[in-house]
C-alpha positions in Angstrom: 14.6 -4.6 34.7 12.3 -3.3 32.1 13.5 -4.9 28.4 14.0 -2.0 25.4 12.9 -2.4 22.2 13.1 -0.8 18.8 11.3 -1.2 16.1 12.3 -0.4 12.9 10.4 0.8 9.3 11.8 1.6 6.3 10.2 4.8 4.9 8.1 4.0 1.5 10.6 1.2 0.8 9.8 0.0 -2.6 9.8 3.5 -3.7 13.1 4.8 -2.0 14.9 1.6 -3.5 13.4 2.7 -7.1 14.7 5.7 -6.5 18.3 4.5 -5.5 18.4 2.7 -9.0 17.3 6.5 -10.4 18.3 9.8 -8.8 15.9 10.9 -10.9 13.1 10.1 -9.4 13.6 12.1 -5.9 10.9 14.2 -5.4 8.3 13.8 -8.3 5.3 11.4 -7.4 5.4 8.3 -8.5 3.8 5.0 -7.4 5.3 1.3 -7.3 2.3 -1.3 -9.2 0.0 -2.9 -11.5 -1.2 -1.0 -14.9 -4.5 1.1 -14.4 -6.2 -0.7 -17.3 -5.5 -3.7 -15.7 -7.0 -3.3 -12.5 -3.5 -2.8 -10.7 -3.1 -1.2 -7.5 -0.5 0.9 -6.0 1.8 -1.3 -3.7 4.3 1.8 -2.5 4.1 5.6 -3.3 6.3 8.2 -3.2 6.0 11.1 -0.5 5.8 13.8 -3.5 2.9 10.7 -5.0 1.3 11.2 -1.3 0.9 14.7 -1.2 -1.9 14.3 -3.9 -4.2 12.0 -1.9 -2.3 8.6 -3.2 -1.8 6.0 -1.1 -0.9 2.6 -1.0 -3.7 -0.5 -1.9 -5.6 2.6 -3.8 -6.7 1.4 -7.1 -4.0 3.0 -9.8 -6.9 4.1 -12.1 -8.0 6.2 -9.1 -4.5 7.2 -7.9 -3.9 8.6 -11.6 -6.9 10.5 -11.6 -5.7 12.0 -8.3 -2.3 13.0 -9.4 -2.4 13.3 -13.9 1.7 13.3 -13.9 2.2 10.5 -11.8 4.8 7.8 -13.1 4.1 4.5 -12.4 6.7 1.7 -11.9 6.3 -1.6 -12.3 7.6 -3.8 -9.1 11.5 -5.5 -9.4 10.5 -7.5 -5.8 13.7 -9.2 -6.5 15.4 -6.3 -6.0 13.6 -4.9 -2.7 14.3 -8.4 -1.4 18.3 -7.8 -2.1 18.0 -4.0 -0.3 15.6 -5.9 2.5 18.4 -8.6 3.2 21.2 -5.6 3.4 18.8 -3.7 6.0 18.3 -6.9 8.2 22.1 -8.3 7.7 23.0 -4.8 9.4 20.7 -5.2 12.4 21.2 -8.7 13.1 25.3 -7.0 13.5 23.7 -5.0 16.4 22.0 -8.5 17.9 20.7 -11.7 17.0 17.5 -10.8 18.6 15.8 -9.6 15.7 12.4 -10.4 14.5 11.5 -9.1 11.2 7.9 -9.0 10.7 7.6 -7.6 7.0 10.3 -6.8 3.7 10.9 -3.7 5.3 10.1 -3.9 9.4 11.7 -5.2 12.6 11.7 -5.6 15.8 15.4 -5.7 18.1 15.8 -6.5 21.7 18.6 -3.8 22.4 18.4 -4.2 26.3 21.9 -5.2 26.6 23.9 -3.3 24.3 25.8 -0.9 26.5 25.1 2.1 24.8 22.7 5.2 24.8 19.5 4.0 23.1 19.1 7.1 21.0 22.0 7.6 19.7 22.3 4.1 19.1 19.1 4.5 16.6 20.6 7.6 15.5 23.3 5.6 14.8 21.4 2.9 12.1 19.6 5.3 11.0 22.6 7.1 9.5 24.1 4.3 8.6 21.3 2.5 6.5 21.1 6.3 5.1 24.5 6.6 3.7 25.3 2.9 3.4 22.1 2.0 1.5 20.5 5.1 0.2 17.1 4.2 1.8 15.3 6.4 4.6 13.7 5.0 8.1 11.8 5.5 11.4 12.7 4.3 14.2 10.4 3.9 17.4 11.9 2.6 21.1 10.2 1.4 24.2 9.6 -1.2 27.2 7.6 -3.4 24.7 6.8 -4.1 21.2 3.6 -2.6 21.1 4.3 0.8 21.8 7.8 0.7 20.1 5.6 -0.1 16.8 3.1 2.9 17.9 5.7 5.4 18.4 7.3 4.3 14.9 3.9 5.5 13.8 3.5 8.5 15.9 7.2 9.8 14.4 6.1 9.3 10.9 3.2 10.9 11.5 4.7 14.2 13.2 7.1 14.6 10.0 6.0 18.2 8.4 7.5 18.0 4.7 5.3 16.4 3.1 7.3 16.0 0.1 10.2 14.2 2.3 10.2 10.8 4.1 10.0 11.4 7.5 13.0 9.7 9.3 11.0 9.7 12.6 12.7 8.8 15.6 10.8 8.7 18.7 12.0 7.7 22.3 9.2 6.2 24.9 11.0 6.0 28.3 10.2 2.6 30.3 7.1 3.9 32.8 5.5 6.4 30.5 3.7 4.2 28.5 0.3 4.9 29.5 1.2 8.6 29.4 2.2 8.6 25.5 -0.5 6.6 24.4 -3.5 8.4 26.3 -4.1 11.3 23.4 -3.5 9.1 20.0 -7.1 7.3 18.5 -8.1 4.5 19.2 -7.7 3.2 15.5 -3.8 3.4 16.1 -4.1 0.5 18.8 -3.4 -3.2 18.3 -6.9 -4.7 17.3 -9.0 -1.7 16.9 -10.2 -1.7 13.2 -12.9 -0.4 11.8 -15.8 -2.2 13.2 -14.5 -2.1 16.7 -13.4 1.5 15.9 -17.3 2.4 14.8 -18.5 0.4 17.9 -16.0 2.4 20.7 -17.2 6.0 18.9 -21.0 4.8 20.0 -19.8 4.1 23.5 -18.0 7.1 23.4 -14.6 6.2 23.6 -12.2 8.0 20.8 -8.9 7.9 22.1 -6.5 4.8 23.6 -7.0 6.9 26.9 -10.2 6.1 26.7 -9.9 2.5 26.5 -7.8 2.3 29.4 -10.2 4.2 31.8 -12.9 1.7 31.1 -13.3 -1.2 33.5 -11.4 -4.4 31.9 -14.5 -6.2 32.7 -16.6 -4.0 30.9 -14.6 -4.0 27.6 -14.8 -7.8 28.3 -18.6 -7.9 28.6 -18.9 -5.9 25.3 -15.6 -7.5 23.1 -15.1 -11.0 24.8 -11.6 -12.0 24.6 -10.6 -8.7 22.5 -11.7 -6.5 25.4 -8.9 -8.0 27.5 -6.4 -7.4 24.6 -7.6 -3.8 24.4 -7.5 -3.0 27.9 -4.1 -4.2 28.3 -2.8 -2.8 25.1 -4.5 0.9 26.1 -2.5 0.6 28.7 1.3 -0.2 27.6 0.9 -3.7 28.1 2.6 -6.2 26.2 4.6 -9.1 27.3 5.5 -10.8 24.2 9.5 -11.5 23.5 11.2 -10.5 20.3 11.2 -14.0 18.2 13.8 -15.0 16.3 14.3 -16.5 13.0 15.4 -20.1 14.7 11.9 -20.1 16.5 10.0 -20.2 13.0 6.7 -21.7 13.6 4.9 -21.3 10.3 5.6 -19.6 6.7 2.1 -17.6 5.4 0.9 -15.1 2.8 -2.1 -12.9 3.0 -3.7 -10.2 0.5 -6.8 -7.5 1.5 -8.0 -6.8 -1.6 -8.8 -3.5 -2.5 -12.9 -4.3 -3.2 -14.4 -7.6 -2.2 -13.9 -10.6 -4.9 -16.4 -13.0 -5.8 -15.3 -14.4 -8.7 -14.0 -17.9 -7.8 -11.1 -17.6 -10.6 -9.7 -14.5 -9.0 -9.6 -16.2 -5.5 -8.3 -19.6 -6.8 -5.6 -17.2 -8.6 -4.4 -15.4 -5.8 -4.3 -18.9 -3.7 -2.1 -20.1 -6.4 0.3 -16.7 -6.3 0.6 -16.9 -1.9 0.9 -21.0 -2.3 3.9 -19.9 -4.8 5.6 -17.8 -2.3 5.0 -19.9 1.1 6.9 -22.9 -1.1 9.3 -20.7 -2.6 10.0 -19.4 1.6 10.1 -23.3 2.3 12.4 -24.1 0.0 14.6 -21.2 0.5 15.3 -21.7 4.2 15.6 -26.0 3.4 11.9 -26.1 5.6 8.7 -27.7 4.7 5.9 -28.3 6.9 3.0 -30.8 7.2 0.0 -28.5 8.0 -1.7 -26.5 5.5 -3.9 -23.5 6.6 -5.7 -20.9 5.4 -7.3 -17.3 6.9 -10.5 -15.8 4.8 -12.3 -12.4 6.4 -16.2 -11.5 4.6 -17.0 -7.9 4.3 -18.2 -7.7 7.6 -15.1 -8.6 9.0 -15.8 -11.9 9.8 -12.7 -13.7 9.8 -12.1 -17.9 9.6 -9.5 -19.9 9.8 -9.2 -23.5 8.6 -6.6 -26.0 8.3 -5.8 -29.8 6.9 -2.8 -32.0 7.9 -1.3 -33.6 5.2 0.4 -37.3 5.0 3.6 -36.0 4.5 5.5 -32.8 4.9 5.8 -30.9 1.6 7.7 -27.4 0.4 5.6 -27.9 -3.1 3.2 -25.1 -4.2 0.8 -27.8 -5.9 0.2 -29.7 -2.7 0.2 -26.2 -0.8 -2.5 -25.3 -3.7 -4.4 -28.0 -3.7 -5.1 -28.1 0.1 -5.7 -24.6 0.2 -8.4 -24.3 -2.6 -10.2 -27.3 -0.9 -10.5 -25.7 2.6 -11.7 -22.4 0.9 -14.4 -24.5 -0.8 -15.6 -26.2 2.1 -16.2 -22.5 4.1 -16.6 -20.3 1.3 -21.0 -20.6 -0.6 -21.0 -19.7 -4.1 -20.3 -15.8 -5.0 -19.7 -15.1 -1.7 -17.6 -11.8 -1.7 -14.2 -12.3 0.3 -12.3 -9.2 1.5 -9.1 -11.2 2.8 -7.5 -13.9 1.7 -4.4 -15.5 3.4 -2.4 -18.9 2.3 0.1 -20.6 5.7 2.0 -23.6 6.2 3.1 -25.1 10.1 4.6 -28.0 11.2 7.7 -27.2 10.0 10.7 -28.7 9.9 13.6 -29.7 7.8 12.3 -31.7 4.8 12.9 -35.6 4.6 15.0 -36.4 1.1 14.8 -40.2 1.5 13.9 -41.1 -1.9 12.6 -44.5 -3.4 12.8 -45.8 -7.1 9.5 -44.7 -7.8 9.9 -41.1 -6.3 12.3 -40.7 -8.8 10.1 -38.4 -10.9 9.5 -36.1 -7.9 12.9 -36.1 -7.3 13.6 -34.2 -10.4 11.0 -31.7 -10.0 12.3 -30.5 -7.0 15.6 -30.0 -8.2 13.7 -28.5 -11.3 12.1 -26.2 -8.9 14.9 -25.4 -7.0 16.5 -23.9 -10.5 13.9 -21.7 -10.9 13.9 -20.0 -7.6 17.6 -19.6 -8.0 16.5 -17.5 -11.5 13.4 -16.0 -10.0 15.6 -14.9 -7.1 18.2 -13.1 -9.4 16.3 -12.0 -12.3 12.5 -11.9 -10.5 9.3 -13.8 -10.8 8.8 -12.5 -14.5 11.5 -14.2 -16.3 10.3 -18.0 -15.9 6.9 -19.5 -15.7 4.7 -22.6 -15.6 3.0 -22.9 -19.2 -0.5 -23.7 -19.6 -1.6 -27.4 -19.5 
């Protein structure tokens, strides 16, 4: 019994919940980020923004030369995280078998709801429409690969440019391979640019393609990732919808928008992911005992490394301070990082068992605990570690 899935994006989310706080805003182009004149990059744009040539992780200097009249927002992520919670509340009323994967994307395992499976999306979609103001696409098939895929493909097809797209597209069980044959190979699982650059030399453009070479080839010439891509060309994808109560690990990542050498920068944006992955932690009553982190080079080149520390922690500065050391240990000096990627594993619920001399500690996690509660209500700007 084949399973179905659906796998659900919210269209331009940061931007359609801006524009629930102001009416106002439908249909001019605007863009969700940093300043310009402080090197800030645009995190969500509008469809009206998009229409221009703007797009998300595009330097906002560039994206204002693109489009003179566009208004730029600054991010309220304590807000999108309130609309995000809503959105995932409703699902998980559908089935516990949710897996959220981003602020603003999940997967469901819908096989056993007795109902028609489109009108069932129709269904959320409305709802999360007139219940919360915010638009989405909505993508269904055997597996979560090509359930994510056909997400894409719906937003894709959408003709008003000016208009989020509110794809829904339907991939009966047994025409996988059929759907995916005519899309580019850059819209599969795995394929980025490097291996998109090296498939065009071979000759292979499309996820058709892919799937007509022999496995063993694609093997020969990818290792490991020519198995992945021969199964994912064609429709294959085994892996279960994982819920929340099978958390393995907590991480943050950031692609910069130009490689960064300068060692503050990095050490800066290790601090900023260590912040969150303990914030996470400490949300859910978690901490874990294995501190990793993931660093890609320009040419795509991509590490992992990880430490286990004596205890487990939901602390930022221990998170930090592990983090920064296993970057120096892989990372020579001035060498230009495109990725970087903070993660903690091991987890489980955190030991309180205090002694007299942890009583210091102690308070500092309750300290911290206040401040979440405040950065949580009235975002990450209002409260702040001061300079030592």
């Amino acid at each position: 019994m084949p399973r179905t899935i659906l796998h659900l994006d919210l269209d331009a989310f940061y931007c359609s919940v801006e524009e629930t706080q102001n009416p106002q805003l439908r249909g001019k182009p605007f863009a969700v980020g940093g300043k310009p004149n402080e090197r800030g990059v645009v995190a969500s744009c509008s469809y009206a923004a998009r229409a221009f040539g703007v797009r998300s992780a595009m330097p906002m200097s560039r994206a204002l030369r693109l489009c003179r009249e566009l208004i730029i927002i600054p991010g309220r992520h304590h807000m999108y995280r309130e609309y995000s919670e809503k959105v995932m509340d409703k699902l998980r009323s559908l089935t516990p078998l949710l897996e959220q994967i981003s602020i603003d994307e999940a997967f469901l395992d819908v096989t056993d709801i007795q109902a028609d499976k489109t009108r069932l999306a129709l269904d959320l979609q409305t709802a999360i429409r007139t219940e919360l103001n915010l638009p989405s696409s909505i993508g269904i098939a055997s597996n979560k690969l090509v359930a994510k895929i056909a997400t894409e493909v719906g937003k894709k097809s959408n003709k008003k440019t000016n208009e989020p797209p509110f794809g829904l597209t339907v991939v009966p069980a047994g025409e996988e391979s059929q759907f995916l044959d005519p899309l580019p190979a850059d819209m599969l699982w795995g394929v980025g640019p490097k291996t998109n650059a090296r498939l065009a030399e071979l000759g292979i453009h499309t996820i058709g393609d892919i799937a007509r070479w022999p496995e063993k080839e694609l093997v020969r010439l990818f290792g490991e990732n020519g198995r992945d891509l021969w199964q994912h060309a064609n429709g294959i994808d085994n892996r279960p919808v994982a819920t929340e109560s099978e958390t393995k690990s907590i991480s943050q990542e950031t692609t910069f928008n130009v490689d960064i050498r300068d060692e503050k920068t990095l050490e800066k944006t290790l601090r900023e992911q260590s912040k969150e992955v303990a914030r996470q932690l400490r949300k859910n009553d978690l901490a874990g005992k294995t501190v990793k982190i993931k660093i890609r080079w320009p040419d795509f080149t991509t590490l992992t490394r990880q430490t286990t520390l004596p205890t487990s922690t939901d602390n930022e500065d221990d998170i930090y301070r592990a983090a920064v050391k296993l970057m120096n240990a892989v990372r020579k000096p001035n060498q230009p990082v495109r990725l970087l990627g903070v993660g903690v594993s091991g987890i489980g619920t955190p030991a309180r068992q205090l002694s007299l001399w942890d009583a210091g500690s102690e308070k500092s996690r309750k300290l911290q605990e206040v401040v979440d509660q405040l950065q949580e209500k009235y975002g990450k700007s209002i409260i702040h570690k001061g300079d030592r």
